[in-house]
PDB file of N, CA, C and O in Angstrom:
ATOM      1  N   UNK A   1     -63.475 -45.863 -27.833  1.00  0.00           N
ATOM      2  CA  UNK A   1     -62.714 -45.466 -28.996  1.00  0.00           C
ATOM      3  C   UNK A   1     -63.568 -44.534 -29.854  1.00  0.00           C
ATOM      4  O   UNK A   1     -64.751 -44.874 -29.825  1.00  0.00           O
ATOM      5  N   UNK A   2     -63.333 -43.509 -30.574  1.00  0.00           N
ATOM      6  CA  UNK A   2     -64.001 -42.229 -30.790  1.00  0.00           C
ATOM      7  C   UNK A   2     -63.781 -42.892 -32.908  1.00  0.00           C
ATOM      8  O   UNK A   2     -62.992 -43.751 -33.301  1.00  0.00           O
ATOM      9  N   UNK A   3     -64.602 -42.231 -33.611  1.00  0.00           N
ATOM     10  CA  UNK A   3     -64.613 -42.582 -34.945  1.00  0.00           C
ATOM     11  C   UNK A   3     -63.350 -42.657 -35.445  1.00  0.00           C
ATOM     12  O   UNK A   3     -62.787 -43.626 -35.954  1.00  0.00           O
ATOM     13  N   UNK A   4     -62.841 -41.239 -35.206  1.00  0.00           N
ATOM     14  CA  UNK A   4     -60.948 -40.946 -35.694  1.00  0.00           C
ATOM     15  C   UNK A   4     -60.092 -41.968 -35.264  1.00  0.00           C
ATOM     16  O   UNK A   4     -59.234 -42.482 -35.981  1.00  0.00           O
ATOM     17  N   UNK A   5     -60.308 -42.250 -34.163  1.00  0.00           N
ATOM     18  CA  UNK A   5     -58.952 -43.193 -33.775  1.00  0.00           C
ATOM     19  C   UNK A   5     -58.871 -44.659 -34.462  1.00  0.00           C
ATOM     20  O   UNK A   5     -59.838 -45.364 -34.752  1.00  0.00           O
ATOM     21  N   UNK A   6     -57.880 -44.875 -34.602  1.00  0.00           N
ATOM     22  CA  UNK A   6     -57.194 -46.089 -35.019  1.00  0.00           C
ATOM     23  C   UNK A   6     -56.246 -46.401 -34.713  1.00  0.00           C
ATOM     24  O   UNK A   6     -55.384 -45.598 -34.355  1.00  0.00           O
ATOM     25  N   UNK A   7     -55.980 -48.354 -34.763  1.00  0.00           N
ATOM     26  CA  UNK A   7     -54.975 -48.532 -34.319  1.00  0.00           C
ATOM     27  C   UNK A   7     -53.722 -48.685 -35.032  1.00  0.00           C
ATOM     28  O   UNK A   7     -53.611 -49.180 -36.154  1.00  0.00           O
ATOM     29  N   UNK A   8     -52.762 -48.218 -34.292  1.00  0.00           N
ATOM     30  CA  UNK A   8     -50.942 -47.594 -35.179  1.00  0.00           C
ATOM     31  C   UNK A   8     -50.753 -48.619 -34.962  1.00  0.00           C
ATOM     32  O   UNK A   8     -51.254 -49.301 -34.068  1.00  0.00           O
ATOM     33  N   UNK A   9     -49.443 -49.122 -36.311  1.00  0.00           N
ATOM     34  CA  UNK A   9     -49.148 -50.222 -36.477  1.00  0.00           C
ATOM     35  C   UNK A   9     -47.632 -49.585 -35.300  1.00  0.00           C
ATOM     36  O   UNK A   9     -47.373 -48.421 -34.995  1.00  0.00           O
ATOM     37  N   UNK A  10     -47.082 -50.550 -34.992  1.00  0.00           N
ATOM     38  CA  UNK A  10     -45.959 -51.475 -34.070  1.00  0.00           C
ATOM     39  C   UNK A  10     -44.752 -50.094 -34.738  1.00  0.00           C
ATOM     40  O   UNK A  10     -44.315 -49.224 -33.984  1.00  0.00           O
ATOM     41  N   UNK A  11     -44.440 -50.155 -36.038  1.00  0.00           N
ATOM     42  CA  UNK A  11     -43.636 -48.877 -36.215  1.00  0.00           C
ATOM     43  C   UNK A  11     -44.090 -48.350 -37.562  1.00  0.00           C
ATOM     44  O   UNK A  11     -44.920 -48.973 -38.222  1.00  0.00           O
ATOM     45  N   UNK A  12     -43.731 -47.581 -37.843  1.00  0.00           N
ATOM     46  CA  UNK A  12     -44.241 -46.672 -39.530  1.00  0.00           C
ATOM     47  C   UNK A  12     -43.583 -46.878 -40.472  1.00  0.00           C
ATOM     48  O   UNK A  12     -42.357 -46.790 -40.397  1.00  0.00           O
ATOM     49  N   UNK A  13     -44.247 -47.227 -41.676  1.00  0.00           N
ATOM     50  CA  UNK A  13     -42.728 -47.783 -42.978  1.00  0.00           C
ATOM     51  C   UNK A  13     -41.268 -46.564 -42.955  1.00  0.00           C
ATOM     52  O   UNK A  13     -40.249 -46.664 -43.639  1.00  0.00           O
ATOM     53  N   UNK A  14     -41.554 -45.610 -42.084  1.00  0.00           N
ATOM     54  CA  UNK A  14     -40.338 -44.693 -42.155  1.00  0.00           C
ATOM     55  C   UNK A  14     -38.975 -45.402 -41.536  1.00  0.00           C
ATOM     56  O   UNK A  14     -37.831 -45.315 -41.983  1.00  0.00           O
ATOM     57  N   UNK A  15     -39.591 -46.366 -39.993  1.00  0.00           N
ATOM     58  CA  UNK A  15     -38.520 -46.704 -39.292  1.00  0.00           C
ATOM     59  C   UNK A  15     -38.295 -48.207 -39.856  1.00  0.00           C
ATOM     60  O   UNK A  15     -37.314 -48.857 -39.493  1.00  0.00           O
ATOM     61  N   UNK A  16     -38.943 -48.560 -40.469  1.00  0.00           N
ATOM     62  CA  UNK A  16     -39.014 -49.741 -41.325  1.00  0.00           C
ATOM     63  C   UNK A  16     -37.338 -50.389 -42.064  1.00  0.00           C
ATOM     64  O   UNK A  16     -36.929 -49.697 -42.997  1.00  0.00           O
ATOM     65  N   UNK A  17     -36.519 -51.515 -41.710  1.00  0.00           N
ATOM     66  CA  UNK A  17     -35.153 -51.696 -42.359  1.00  0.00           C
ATOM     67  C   UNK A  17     -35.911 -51.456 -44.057  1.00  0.00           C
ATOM     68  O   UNK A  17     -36.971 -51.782 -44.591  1.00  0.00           O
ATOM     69  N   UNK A  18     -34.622 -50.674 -44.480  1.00  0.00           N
ATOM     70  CA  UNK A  18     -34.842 -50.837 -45.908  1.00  0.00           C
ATOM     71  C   UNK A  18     -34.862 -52.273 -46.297  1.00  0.00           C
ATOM     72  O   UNK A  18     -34.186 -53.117 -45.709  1.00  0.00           O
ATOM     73  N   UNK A  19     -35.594 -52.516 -47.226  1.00  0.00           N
ATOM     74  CA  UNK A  19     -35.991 -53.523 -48.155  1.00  0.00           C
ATOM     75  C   UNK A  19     -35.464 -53.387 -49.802  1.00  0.00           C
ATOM     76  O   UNK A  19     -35.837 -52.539 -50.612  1.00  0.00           O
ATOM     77  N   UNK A  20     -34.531 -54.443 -50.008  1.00  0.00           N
ATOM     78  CA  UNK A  20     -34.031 -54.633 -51.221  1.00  0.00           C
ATOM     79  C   UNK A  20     -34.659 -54.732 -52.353  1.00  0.00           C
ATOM     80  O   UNK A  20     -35.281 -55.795 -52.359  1.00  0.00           O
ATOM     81  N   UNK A  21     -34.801 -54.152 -53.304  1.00  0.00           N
ATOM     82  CA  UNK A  21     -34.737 -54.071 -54.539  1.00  0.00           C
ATOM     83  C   UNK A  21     -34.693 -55.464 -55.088  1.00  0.00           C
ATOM     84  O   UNK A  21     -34.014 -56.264 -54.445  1.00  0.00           O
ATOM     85  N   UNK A  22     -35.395 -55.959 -56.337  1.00  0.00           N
ATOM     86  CA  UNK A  22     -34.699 -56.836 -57.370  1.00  0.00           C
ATOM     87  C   UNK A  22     -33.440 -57.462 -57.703  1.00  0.00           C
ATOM     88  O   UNK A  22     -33.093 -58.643 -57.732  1.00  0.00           O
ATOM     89  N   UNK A  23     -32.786 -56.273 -57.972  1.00  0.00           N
ATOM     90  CA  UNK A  23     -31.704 -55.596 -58.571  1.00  0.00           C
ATOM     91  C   UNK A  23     -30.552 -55.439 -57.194  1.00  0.00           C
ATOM     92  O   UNK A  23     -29.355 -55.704 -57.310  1.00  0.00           O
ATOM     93  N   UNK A  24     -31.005 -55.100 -56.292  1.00  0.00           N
ATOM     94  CA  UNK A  24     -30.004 -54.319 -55.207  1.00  0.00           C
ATOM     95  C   UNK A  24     -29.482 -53.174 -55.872  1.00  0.00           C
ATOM     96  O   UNK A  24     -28.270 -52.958 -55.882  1.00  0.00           O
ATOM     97  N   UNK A  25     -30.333 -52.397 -56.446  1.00  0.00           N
ATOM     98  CA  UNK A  25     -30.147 -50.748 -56.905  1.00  0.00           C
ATOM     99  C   UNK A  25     -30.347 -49.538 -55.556  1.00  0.00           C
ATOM    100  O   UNK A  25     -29.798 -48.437 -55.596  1.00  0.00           O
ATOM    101  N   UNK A  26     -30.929 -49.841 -54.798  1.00  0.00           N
ATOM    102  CA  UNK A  26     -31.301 -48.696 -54.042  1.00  0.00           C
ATOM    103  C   UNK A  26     -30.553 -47.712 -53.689  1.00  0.00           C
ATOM    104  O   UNK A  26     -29.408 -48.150 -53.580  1.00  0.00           O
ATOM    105  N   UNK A  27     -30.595 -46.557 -53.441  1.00  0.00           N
ATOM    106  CA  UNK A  27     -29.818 -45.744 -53.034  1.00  0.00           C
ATOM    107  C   UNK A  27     -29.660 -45.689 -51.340  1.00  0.00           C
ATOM    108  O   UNK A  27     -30.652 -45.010 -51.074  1.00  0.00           O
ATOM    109  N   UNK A  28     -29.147 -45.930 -50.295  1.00  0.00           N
ATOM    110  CA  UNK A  28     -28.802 -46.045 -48.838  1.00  0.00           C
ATOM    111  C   UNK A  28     -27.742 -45.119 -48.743  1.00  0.00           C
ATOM    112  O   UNK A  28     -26.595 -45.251 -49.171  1.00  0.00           O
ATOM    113  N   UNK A  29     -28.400 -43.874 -47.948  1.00  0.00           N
ATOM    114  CA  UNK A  29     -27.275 -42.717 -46.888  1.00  0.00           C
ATOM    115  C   UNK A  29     -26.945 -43.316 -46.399  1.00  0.00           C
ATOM    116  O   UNK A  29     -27.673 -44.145 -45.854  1.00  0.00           O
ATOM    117  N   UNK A  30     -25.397 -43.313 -46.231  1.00  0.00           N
ATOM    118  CA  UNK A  30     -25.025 -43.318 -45.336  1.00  0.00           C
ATOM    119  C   UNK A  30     -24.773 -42.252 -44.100  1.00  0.00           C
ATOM    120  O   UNK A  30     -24.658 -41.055 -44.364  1.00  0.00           O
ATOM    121  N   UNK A  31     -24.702 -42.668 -42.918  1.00  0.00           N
ATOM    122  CA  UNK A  31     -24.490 -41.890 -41.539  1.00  0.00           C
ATOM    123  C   UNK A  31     -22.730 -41.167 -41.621  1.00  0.00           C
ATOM    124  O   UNK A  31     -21.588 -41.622 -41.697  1.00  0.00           O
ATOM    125  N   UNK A  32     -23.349 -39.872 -41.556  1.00  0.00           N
ATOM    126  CA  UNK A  32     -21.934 -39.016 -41.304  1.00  0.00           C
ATOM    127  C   UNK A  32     -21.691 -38.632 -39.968  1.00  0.00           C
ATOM    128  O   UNK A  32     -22.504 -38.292 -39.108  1.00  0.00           O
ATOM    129  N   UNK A  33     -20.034 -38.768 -39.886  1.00  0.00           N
ATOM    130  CA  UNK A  33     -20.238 -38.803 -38.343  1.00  0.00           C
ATOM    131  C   UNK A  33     -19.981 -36.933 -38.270  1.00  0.00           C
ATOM    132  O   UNK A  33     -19.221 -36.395 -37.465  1.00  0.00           O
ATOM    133  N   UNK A  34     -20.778 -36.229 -39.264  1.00  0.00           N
ATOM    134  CA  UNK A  34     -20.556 -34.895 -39.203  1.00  0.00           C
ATOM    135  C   UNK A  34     -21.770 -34.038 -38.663  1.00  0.00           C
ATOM    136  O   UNK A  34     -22.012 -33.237 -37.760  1.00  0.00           O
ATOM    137  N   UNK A  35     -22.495 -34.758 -39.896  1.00  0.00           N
ATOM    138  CA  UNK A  35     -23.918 -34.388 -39.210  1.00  0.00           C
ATOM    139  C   UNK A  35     -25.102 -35.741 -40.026  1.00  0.00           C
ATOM    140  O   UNK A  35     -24.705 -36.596 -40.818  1.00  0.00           O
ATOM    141  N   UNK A  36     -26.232 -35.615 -39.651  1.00  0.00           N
ATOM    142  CA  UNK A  36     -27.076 -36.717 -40.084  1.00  0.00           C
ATOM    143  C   UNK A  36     -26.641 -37.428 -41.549  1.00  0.00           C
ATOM    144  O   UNK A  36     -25.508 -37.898 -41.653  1.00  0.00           O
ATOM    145  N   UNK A  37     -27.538 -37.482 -42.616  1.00  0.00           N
ATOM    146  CA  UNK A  37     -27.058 -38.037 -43.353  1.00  0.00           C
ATOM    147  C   UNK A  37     -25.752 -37.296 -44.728  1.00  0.00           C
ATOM    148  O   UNK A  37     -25.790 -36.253 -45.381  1.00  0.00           O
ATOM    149  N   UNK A  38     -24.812 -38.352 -44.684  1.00  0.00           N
ATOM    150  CA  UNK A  38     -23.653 -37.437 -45.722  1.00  0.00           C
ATOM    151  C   UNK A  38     -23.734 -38.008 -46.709  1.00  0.00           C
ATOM    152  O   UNK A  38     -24.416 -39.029 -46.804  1.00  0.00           O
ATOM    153  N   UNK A  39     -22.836 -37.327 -48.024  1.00  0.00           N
ATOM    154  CA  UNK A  39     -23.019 -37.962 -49.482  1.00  0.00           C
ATOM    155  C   UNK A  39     -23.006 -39.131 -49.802  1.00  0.00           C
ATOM    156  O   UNK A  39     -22.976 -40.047 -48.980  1.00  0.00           O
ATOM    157  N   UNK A  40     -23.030 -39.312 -51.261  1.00  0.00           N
ATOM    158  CA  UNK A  40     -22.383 -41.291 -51.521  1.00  0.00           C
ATOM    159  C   UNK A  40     -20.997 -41.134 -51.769  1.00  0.00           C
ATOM    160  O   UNK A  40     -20.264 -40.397 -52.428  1.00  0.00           O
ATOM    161  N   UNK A  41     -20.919 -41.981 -51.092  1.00  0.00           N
ATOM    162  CA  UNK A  41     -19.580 -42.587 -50.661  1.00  0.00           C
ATOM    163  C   UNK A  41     -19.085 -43.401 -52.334  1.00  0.00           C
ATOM    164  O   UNK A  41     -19.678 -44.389 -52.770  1.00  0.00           O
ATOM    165  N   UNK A  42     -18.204 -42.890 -52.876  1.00  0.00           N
ATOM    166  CA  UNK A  42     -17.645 -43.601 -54.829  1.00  0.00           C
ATOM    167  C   UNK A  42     -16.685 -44.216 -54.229  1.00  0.00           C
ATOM    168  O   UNK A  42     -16.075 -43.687 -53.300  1.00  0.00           O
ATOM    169  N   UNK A  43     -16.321 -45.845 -54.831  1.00  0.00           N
ATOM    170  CA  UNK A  43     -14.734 -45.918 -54.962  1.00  0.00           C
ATOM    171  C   UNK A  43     -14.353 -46.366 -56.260  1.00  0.00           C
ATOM    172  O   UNK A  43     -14.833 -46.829 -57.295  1.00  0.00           O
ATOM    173  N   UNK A  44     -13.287 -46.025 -55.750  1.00  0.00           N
ATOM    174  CA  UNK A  44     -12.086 -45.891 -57.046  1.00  0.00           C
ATOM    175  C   UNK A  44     -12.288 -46.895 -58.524  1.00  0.00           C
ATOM    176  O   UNK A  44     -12.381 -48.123 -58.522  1.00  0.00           O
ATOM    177  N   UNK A  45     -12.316 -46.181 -59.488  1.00  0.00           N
ATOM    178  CA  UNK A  45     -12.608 -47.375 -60.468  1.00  0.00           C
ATOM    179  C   UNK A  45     -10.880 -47.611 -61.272  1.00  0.00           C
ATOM    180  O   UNK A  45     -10.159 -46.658 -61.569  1.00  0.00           O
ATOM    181  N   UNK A  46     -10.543 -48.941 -61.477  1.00  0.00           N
ATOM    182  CA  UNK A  46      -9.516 -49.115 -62.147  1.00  0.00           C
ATOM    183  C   UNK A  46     -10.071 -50.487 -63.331  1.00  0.00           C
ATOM    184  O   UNK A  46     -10.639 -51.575 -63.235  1.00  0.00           O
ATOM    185  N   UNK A  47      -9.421 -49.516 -64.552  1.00  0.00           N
ATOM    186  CA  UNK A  47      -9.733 -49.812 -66.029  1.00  0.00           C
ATOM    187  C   UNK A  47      -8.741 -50.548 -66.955  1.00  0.00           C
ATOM    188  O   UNK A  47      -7.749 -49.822 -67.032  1.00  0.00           O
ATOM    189  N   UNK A  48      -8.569 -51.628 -67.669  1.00  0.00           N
ATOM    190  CA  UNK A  48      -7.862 -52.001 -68.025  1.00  0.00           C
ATOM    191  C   UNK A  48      -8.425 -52.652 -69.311  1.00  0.00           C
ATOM    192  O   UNK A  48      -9.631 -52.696 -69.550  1.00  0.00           O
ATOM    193  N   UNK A  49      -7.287 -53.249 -70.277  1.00  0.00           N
ATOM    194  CA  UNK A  49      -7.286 -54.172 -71.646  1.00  0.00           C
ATOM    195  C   UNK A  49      -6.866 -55.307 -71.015  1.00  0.00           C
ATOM    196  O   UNK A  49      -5.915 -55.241 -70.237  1.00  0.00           O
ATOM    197  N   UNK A  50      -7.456 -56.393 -71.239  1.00  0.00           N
ATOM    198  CA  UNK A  50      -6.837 -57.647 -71.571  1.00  0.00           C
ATOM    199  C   UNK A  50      -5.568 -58.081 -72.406  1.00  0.00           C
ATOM    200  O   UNK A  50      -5.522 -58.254 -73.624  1.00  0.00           O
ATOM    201  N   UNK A  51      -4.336 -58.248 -71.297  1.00  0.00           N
ATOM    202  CA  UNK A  51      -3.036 -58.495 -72.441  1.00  0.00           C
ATOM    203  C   UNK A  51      -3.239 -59.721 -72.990  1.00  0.00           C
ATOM    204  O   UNK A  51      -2.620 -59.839 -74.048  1.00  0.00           O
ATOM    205  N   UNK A  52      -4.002 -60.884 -72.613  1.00  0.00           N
ATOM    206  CA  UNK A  52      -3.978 -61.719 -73.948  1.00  0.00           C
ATOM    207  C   UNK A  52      -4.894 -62.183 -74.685  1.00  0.00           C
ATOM    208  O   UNK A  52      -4.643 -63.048 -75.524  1.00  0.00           O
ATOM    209  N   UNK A  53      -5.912 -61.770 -74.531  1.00  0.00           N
ATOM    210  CA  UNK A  53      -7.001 -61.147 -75.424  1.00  0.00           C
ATOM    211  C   UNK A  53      -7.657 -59.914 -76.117  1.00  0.00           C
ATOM    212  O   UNK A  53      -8.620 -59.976 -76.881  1.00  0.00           O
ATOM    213  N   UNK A  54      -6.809 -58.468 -75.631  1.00  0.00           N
ATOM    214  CA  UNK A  54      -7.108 -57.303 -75.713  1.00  0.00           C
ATOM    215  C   UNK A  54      -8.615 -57.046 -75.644  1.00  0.00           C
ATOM    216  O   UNK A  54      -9.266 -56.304 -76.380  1.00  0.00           O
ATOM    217  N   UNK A  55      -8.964 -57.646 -74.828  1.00  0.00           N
ATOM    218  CA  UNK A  55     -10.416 -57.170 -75.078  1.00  0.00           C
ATOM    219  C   UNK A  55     -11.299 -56.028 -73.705  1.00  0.00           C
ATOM    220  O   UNK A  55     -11.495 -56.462 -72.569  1.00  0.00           O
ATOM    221  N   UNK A  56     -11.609 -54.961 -74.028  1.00  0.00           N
ATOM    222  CA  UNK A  56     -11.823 -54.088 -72.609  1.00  0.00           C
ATOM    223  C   UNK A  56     -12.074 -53.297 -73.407  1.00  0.00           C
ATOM    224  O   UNK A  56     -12.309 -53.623 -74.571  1.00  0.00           O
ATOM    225  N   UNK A  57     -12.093 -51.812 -72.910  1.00  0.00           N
ATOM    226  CA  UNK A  57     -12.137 -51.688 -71.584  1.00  0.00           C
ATOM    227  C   UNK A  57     -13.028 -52.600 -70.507  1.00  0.00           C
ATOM    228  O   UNK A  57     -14.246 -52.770 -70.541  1.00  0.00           O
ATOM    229  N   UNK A  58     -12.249 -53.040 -69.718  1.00  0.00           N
ATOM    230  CA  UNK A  58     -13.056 -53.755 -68.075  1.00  0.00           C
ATOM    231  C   UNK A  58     -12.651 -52.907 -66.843  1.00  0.00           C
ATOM    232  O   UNK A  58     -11.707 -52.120 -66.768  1.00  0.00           O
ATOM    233  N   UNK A  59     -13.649 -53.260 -65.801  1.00  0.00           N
ATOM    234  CA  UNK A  59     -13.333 -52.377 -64.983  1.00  0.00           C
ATOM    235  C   UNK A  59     -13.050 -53.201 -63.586  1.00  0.00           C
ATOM    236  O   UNK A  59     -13.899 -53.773 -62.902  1.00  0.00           O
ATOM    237  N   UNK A  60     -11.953 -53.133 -63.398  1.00  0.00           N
ATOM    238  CA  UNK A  60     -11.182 -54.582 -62.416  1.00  0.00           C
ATOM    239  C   UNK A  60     -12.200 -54.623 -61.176  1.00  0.00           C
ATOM    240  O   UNK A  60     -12.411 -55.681 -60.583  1.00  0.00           O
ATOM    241  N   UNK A  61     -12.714 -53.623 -60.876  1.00  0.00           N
ATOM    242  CA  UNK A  61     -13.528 -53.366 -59.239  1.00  0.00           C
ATOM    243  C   UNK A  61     -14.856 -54.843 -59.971  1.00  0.00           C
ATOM    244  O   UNK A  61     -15.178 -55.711 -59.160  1.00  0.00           O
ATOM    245  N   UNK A  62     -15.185 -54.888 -60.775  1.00  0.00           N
ATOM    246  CA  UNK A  62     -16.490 -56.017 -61.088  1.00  0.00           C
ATOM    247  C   UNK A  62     -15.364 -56.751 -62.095  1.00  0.00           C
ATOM    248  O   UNK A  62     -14.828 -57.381 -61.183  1.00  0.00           O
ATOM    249  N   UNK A  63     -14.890 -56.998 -62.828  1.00  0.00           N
ATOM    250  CA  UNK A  63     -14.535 -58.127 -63.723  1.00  0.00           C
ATOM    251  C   UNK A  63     -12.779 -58.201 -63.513  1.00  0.00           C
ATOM    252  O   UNK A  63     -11.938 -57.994 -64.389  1.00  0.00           O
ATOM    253  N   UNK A  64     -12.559 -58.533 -62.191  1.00  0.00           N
ATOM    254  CA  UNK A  64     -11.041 -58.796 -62.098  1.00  0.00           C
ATOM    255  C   UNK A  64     -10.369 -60.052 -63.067  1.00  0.00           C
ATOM    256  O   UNK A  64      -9.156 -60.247 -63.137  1.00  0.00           O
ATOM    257  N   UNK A  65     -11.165 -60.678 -63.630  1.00  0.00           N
ATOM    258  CA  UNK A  65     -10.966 -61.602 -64.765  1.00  0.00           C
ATOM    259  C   UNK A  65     -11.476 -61.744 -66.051  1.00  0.00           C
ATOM    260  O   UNK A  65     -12.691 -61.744 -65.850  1.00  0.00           O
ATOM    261  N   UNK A  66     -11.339 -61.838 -66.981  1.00  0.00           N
ATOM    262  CA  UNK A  66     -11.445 -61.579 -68.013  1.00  0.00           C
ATOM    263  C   UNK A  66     -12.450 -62.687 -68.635  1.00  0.00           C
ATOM    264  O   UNK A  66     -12.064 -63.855 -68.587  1.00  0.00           O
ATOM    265  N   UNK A  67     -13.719 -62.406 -69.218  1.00  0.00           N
ATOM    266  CA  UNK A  67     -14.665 -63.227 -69.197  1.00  0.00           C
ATOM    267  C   UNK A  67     -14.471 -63.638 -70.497  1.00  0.00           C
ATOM    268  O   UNK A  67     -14.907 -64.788 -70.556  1.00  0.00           O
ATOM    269  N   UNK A  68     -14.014 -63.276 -71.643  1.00  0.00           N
ATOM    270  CA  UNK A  68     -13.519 -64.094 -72.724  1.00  0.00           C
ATOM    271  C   UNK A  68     -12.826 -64.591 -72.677  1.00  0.00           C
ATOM    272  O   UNK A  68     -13.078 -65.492 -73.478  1.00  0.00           O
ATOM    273  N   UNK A  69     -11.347 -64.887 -72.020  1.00  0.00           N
ATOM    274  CA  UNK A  69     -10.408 -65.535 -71.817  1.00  0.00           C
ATOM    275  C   UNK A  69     -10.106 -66.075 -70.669  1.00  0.00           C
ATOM    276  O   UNK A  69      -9.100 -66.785 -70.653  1.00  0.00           O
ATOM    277  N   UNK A  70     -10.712 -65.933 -69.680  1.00  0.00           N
ATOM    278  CA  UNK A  70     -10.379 -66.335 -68.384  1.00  0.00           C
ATOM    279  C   UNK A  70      -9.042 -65.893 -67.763  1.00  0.00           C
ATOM    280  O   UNK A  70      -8.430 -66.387 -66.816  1.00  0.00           O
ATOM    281  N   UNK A  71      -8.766 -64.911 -68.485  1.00  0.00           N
ATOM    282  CA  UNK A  71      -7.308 -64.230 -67.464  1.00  0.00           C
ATOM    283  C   UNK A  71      -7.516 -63.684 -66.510  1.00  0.00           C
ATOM    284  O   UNK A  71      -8.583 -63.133 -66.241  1.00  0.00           O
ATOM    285  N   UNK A  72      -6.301 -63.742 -65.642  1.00  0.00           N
ATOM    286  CA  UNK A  72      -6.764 -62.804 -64.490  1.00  0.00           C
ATOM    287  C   UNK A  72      -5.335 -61.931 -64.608  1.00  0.00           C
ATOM    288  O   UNK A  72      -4.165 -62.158 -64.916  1.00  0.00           O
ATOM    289  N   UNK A  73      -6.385 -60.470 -64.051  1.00  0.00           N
ATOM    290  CA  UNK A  73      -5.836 -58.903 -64.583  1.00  0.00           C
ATOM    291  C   UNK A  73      -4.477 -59.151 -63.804  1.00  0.00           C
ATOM    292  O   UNK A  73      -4.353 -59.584 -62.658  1.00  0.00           O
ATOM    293  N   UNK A  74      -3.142 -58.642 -65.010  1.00  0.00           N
ATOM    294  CA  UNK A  74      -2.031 -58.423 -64.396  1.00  0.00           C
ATOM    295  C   UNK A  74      -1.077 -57.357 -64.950  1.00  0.00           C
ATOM    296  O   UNK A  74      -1.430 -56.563 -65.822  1.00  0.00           O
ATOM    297  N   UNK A  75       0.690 -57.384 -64.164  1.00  0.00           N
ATOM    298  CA  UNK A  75       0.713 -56.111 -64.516  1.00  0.00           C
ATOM    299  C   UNK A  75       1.018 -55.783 -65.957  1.00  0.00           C
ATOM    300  O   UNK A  75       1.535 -54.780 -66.449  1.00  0.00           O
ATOM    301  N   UNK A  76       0.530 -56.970 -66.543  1.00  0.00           N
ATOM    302  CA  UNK A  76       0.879 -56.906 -68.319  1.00  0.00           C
ATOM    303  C   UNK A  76      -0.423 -56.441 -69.076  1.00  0.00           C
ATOM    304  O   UNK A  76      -0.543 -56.261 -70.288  1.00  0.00           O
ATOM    305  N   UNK A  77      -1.385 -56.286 -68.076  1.00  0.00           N
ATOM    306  CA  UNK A  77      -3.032 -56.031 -68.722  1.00  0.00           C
ATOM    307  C   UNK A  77      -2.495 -54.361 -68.880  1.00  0.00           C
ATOM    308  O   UNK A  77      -1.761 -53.743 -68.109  1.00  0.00           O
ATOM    309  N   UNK A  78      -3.115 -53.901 -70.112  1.00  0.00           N
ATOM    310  CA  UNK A  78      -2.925 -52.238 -70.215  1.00  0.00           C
ATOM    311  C   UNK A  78      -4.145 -51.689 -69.468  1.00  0.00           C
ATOM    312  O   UNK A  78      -5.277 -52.118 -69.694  1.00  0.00           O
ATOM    313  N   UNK A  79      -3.835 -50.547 -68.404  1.00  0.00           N
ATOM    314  CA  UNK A  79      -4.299 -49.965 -67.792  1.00  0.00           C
ATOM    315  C   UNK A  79      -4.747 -48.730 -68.451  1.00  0.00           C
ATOM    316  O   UNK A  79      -3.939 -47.929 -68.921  1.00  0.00           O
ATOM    317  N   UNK A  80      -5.978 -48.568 -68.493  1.00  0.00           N
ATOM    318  CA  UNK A  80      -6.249 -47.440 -68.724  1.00  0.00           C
ATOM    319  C   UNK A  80      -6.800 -45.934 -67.856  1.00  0.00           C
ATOM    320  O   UNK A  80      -7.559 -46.020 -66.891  1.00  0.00           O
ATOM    321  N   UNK A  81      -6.417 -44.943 -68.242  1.00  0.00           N
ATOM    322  CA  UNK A  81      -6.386 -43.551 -67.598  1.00  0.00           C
ATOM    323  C   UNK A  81      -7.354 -43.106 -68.040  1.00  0.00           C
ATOM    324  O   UNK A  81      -7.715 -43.066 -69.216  1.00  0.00           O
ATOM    325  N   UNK A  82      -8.145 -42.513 -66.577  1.00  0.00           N
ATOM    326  CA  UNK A  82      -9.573 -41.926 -67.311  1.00  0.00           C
ATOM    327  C   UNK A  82      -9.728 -40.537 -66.070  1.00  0.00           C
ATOM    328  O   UNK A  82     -10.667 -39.744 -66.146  1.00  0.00           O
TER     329      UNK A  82
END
């Protein structure tokens, strides 16, 4: 074995599974089946008031129920347009 050489680990933190965050913040490409990696992928956000608490804006995709009142969003909750 010559001074330079050393031994490579098994794979390189490149091919390495991502590793989670705290939080689960990370940002992860996804695979396009267009070419290597494609944009982030958004979905749809839907916004609403609480009809019997009025309390919101909430955003049904994380709080489909209403954490001051315990309602759950219906079609009497006011929807809001954004």
């Amino acid at each position: 074995m010559s001074k330079y050489s050393r031994a490579m680990p098994a794979f390189s933190e490149y091919d390495a599974p991502h590793s989670e965050p705290a939080l689960g913040l990370a940002y992860k490409p996804r695979k396009s089946p267009c070419r290597g990696y494609g944009a982030q992928v958004y979905e749809r956000t839907y916004m609403y008031f609480c009809c019997s608490c009025n309390d919101g804006p909430k955003t049904y995709n994380m709080q489909p129920v209403c954490v001051n009142c315990q309602h759950k969003a219906c079609k009497y909750c006011n929807y809001v347009k954004h």
